[in-house]
N, C-alpha and C positions, 0 to 999 in steps of 0.2 A: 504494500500500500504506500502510495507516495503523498505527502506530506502537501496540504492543499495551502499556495501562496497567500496569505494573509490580505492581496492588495484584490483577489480576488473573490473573495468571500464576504458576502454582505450581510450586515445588521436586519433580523427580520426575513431574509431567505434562507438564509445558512446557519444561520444559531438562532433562540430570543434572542430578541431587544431587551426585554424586563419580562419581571415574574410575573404580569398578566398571561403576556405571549406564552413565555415557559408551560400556566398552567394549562393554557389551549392546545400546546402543543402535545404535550406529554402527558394524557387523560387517566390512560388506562398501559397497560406492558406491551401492547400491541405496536403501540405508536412510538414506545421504547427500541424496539425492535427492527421497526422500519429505520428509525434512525440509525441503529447501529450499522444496519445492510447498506444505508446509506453513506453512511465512513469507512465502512470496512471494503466497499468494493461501489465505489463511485462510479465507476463506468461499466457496471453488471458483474453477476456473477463471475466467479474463478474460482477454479475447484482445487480444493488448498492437496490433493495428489496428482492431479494430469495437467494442472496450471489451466486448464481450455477455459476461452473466453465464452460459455454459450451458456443460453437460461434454461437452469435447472429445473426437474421435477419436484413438486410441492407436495410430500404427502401429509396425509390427514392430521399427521400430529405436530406435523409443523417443519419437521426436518426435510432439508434439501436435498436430491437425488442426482446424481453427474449425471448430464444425457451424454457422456462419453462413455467414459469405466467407473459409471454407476453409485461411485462412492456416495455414503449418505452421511452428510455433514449435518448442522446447526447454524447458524447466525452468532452463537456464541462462543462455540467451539473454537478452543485454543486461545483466549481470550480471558481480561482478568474475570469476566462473569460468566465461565465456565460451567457447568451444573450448579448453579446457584439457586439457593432457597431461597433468598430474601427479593422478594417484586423489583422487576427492573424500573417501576417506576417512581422505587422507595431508591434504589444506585442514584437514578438523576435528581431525585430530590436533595440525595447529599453531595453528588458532583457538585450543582448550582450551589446551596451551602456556603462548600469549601472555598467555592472558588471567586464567592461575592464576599469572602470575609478576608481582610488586608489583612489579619494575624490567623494564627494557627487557630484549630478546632479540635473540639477533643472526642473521644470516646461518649461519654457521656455528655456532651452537648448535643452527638447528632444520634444517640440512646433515643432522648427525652424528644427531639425534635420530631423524629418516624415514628416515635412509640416502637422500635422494633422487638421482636422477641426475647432478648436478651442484651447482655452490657456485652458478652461477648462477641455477639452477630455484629455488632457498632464497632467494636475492636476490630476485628479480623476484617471488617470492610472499610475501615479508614487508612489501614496496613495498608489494604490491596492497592487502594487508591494513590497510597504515597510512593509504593512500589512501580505505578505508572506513572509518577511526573516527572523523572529522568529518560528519554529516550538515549538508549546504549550507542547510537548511530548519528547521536546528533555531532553538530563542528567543533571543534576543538579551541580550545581559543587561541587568540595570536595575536601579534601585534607587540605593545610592552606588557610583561607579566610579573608580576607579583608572584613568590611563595614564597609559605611561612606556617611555622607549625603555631597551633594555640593549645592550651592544654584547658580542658574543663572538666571542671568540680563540682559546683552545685547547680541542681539540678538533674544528676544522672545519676539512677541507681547501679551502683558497679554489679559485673559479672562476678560471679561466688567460686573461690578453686576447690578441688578435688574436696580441700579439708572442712568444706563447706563456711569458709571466712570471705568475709568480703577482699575483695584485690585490695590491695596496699596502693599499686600501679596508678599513676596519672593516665586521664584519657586524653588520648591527644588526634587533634584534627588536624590534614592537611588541609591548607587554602590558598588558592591562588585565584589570582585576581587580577583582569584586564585593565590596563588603564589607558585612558580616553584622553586625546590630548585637542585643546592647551589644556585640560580640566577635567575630574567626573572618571567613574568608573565603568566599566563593563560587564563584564557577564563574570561572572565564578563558578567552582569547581571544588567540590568540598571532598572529603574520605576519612574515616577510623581507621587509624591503622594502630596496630602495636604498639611502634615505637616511632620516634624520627631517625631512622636511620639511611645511610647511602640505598640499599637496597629499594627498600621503602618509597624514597621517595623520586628516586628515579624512576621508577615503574608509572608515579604515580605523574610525573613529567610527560614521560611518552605518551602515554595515556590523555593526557589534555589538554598537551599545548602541543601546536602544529610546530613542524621543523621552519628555523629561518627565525623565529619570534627572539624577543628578547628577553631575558628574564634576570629578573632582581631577586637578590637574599639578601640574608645578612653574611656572617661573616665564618658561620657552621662551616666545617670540611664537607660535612654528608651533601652539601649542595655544590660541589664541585665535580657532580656528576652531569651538570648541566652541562659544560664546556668540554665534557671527555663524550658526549654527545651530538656533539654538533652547533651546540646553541649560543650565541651572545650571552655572557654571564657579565652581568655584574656585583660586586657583592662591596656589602656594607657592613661594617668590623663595628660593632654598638658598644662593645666591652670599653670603656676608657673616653667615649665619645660623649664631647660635650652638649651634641643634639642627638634628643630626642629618640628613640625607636618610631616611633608614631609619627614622626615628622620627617621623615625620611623614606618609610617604607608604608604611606598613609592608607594605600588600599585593603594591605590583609588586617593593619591593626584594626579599621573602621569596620570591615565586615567578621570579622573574631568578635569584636565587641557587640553588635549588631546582635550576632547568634546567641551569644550565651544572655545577652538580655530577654531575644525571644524563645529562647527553652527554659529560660525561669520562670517569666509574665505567663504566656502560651499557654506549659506543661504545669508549670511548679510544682519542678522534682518527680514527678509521677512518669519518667523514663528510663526505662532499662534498658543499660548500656548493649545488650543484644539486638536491640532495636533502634539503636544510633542512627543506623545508615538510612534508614529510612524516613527519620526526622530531618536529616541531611538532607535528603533530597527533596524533601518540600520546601526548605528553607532555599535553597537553589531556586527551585522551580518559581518561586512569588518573588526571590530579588529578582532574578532573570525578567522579569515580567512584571517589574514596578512600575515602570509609566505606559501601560497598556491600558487603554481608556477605556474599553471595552472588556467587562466583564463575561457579556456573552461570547465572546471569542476565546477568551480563559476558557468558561464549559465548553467551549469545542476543541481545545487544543489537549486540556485534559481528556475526553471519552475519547478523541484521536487516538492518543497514547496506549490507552485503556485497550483497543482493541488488537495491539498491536504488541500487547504486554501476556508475557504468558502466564496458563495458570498458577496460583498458588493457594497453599491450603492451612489454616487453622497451624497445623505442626508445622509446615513449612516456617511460616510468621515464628515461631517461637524458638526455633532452633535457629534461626539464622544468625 
């Protein structure tokens, strides 16, 4: 599925405008469904084993039939709303939610909002959601880059070792950060890892800044894995320096600080560090998307994602 140009997609055709719209559109699961056919294969069917572009047989229960080799799909199938129990019209109810609220949403906000069956069903579908608002394939960034590790503490409930104690260990976030010239920042690129170490964060370099860019540190050996790869390095030695960390390196300290303000306000405290990565990545996905004026396009960039995101399940979320 290819990613539909934002300059072409209109307010009122292609998403609501507002939650009047929303609720005319999205009545009942039926109209849930059509929408999703509608993103997942915008120019008809394609039959996700022969690739064939031709319209499939409908049977009685709803699943699609290849008029090639036959296969009998879903609309949902391979997707984050995979055999799902909870009403797809209760999913867009908390897509729009999430993605009309400028700070994070919780578990039991969007509990009480569905009424849904459980605190767990709200859990395991806020997961799913935060699991699709990273696309794996999206651009990498480039240009001048910022990275920087930040270590946070309150707010995360640490992972527990063998002896069943809480880790002693710092959690630590990679960040790096686009900067916009003459001013202003760009897109980010967050990760939990272990440690800050060379291995670590090289990976974590390849990975999301494009070759040819430029990238800033401070003054760590472990970031001279930047220039034994290709990249323009510069690096800033802060130990003995009479300016500032934050006044030098303005982008990763602004969005470090940024986050651990909204996983305290946000969450407050009520995350386990096994689920970092997915906090991450909402955090990502709404600064990426701060001056986007349109909300309705938010709900379509996110159920985009969504269809294009594989399943995952209850233990999946918890083991990760």
């Amino acid at each position: 599925m290819m990613t539909q140009n934002s300059n072409l997609l209109k307010s009122g055709i292609d998403y609501p405008r507002n939650w009047d719209q929303f609720i005319d559109w999205f009545h009942n699961d039926q109209s849930c469904l059509d929408y999703i056919s509608k993103i997942r294969w915008p120019n008809g069917f394609i039959c996700p084993r022969c690739h064939v572009n031709k319209t499939p047989y409908k049977l009685k229960n709803g699943t699609l039939k290849c008029a090639v080799c036959r296969k009998e799909t879903s609309v949902t199938s391979g997707t984050i709303f995979n055999k799902t129990r909870t009403s797809l019209k209760d999913w867009f109810g908390a897509v729009w939610y999430i993605t009309n609220q400028k700070n994070g949403v919780s578990a039991l906000g969007i509990y009480r909002l569905l009424g849904l069956g459980s605190y767990q069903t709200s859990w395991t579908l806020l997961h799913k959601l935060r699991s699709a608002m990273v696309n794996p394939t999206r651009e990498k960034l480039s240009g001048l880059v910022e990275i920087d590790e930040t270590f946070i503490s309150g707010g995360i409930v640490p992972r527990k070792n063998k002896g069943n104690n809480s880790s002693k260990s710092k959690i630590v976030v990679l960040v790096a950060v686009e900067l916009l010239e003459p001013k202003g920042f760009g897109r980010v690129r967050l990760r939990h890892v272990s440690a800050a170490t060379k291995d670590n964060i090289q990976k974590f370099i390849l990975d999301v800044v494009n070759p040819g860019s430029v990238i800033y540190s401070d003054g760590s050996p472990a970031y001279n894995c930047a220039k034994e790869n290709g990249f323009t390095h510069h690096r800033t030695v802060h130990l003995g320096s009479d300016i500032a960390a934050h006044i030098t390196m303005p982008g990763v300290h602004r969005v470090a600080s940024l986050l651990k303000r909204w996983l305290l306000g946000a969450y407050q405290g009520a995350i386990q560090e096994k689920q970092l990565e997915y906090y991450l990545d909402e955090y990502t996905f709404r600064f990426n998307r701060r001056k986007s004026k349109s909300r309705g396009l938010l709900f379509y960039r996110l159920l985009e994602q969504a269809v294009i995101t594989a399943p995952l399940t209850y233990d999946d979320i918890k083991a990760r």
